[in-house]
N, C-alpha and C positions, 0 to 999 in steps of 0.2 A: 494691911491697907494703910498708906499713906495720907496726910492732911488735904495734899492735894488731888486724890484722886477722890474721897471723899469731896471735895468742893466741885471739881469739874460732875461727879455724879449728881449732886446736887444743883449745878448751875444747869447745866441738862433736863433738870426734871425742872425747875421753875421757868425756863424756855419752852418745856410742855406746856405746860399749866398757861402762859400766858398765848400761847398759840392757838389752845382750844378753847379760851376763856374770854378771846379780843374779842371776835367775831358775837357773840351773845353779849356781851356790855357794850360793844358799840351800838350794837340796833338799837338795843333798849335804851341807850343813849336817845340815841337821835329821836326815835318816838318818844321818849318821853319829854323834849324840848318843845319838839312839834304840838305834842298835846297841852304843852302846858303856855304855849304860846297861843295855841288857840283857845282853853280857858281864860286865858290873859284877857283875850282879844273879845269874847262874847262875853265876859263874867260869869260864867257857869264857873263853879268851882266844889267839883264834887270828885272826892277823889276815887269813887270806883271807875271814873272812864280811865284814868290815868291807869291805873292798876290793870283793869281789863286788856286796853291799846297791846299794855308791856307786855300782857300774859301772852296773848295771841303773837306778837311779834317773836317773843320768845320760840312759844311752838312753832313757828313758821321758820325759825333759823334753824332750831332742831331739828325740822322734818328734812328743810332742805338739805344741811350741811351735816349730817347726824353720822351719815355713814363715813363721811371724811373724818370726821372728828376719831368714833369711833378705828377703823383705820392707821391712823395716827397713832392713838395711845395704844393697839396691840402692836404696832411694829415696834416703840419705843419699849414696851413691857418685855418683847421677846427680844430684841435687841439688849437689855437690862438684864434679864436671866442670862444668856447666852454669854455677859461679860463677867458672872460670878466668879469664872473660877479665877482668872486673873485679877480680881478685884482682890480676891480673899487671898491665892495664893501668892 
């Protein structure tokens, strides 16, 4: 196993990681700016609504995108096993 093939397996996996990782930090992004612009904007400043917004939003990307996600990392997984023997050999 070469340095660089060790890095391209690993440049590979953090291309994973942030493919199935954008998608759920973005939302929760966005709702949590939106919420925190509207406790800006009313003065409510309680932080379970902010908390709640994210959770729900959260679950709501999971349920939507959950299978894709899922998807994703079994083809990369089995794509990963299936390059062992040339990795090793």
């Amino acid at each position: 196993m070469t340095p660089e093939s060790v890095l391209t397996e690993l440049r590979l996996a953090l291309q994973m990681v942030m493919t199935l990782g954008a998608p759920l930090l973005l939302a929760v992004l966005v709702v949590g700016v939106v919420v925190g612009i509207a406790q800006a904007a009313t003065q409510i400043n309680e932080p379970t609504i902010a908390f709640v917004a994210k959770a729900v939003t959260l679950f709501a990307v999971i349920a939507i995108g959950g299978s894709w996600m899922l998807g994703a990392l079994v083809d990369f997984t089995a794509a990963l096993i299936q390059r062992i023997p040339e990795l090793v050999g």
